[in-house]
N, C-alpha and C positions, 0 to 999 in steps of 0.2 A: 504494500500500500504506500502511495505517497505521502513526503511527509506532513503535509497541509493536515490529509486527511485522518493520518494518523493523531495527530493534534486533536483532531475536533473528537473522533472516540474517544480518546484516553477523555477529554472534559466531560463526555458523556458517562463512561464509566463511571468518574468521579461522581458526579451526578447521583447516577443509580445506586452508587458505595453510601454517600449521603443519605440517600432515602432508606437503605435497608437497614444502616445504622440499630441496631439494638431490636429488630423487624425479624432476624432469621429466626427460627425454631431452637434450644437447644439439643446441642449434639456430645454425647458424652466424651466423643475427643477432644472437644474446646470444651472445658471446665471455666475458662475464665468468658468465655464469649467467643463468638464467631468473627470472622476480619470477613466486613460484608464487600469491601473494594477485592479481596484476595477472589470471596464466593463468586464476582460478576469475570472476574477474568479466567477463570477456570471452567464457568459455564460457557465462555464462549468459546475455549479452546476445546473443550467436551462437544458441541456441535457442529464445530467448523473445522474440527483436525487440525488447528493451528493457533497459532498465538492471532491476536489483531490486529497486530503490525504485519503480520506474515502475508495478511490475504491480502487477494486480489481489489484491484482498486473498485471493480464491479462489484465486489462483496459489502459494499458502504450500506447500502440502503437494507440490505436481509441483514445484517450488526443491529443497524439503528432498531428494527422493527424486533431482532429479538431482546434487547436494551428492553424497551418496550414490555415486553412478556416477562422478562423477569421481573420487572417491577411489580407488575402486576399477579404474577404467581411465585412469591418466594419461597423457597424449600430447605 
């Protein structure tokens, strides 16, 4: 991805890491809490086989719309 656009996810990620803040479920391997920025970049590399910097520039708008879904169903 280019960097312009790499830029604008990671703000978005942040974004979403904001919103889940304190939002996730407890999980017994985080005893102290979940890192809800760690949860959004690992969801994406789990559906996309790759990190967000990795994809392709075309892959902008299916990120944003799952950004989106996560927030919306956090797990």
């Amino acid at each position: 991805m280019n960097p312009e656009n790499t830029k604008k996810l990671w703000s978005e990620i942040l974004k979403v890491g904001d919103f889940l803040k304190n939002k996730l479920p407890d999980h017994p391997n985080h005893p102290k809490g979940r890192n809800s920025y760690a949860h959004v970049a690992l969801e994406i590399k789990n559906k996309f086989d790759m990190s967000y910097k990795d994809l392709p520039d075309d892959q902008y708008d299916s990120v944003l719309n799952f950004l989106n879904y996560i927030k919306k169903n956090p797990n």
